[in-house]
Structure formats: structure tokens, C-alpha cells
N, C-alpha and C positions, 0 to 999 in steps of 0.2 A: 504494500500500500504506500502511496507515496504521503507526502506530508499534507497537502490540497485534502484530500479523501478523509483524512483525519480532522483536517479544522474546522468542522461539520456545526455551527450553531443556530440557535432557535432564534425565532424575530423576536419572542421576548415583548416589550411594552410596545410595538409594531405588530402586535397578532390583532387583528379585528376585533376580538373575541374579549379579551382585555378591555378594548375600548367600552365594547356593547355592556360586559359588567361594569365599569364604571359609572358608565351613564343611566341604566336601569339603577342601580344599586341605590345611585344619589338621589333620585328621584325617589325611591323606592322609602330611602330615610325620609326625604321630605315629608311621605306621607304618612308614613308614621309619629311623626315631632305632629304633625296639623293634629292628627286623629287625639291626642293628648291635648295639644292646643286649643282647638278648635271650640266651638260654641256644639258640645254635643244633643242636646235636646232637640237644635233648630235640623241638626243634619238625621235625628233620629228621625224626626219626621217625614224628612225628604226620601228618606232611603229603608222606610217601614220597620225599624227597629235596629237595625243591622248599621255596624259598624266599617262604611263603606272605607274610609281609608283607612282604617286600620286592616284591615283584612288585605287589597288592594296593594296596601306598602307591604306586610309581609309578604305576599305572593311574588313581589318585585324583587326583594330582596332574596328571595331563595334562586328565583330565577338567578338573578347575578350569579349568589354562590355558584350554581348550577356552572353558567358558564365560563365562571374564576377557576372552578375546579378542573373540568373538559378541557381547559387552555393548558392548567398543568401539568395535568398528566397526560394529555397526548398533543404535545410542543409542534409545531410546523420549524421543520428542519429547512432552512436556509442553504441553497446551494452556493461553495465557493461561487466567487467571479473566475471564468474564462480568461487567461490569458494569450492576448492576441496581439499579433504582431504585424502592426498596419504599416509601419515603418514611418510611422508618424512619432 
């Protein structure tokens, strides 16, 4: 094996996957901070009993984990760069 075939690394904070939990994730907190926050009598009404962002925020946040998790244990391996000789 040459040295190229060895230096084999993951994209790491460049996986998509990453991004998409961050962003669900923080959103996912947001609604859980409201659902504590929140004026809950007025949203019980609205939403027939039921704890709509609180419920809502967890399901967002597991998703995250979900795909925080999937990101790290199965990593997208990054191929070396090609070395090319344009004669440039």
C-alpha cells in the first residue's frame, strides 16, 4: 500500500449530516426552552391538551441525536487528491 491509500480521512464537520443535526437539534432546544417558557394554558387550548412543543422539541432532538450518531459511526471517507501533472 502506498502512503496516498493510507491517509484515508472522514469530512468530519463537512458531513451534511452534522450540519442537519445541528440545525434540527437547535431548533429542537428552542422548543423545548418555549414549551417551559411559554404561556401554557393559552397553547393548551390551541393544541387540545397536549403539549405541542414540548413533544415537537423532543422528537427534534432525538432526530438530531439520531443523525449525530449515523454521522459517527458510519464517517464518509474522503478520497486522497489525485496527483496530476499538467506541467503547469
Amino acid at each position: 500500500m502506498s502512503e496516498q491509500q493510507q491517509e484515508k480521512h472522514t469530512a468530519g464537520a463537512f458531513d451534511v449530516r452534522n450540519v442537519i443535526a445541528a440545525l434540527i437539534g437547535a431548533y429542537g432546544l428552542v422548543l423545548v426552552v418555549m414549551a417551559f417558557a411559554g404561556d401554557a394554558a393559552e397553547e393548551a387550548d390551541r393544541t387540545g391538551g397536549l403539549d405541542a412543543n414540548l413533544w415537537a422539541g423532543i422528537g427534534m432532538l432525538v432526530f438530531a441525536a439520531a443523525f449525530a450518531l449515523w454521522a459517527r459511526l458510519r464517517p464518509v471517507v474522503v478520497d486522497p487528491p489525485r496527483d496530476t501533472d499538467d506541467g503547469a
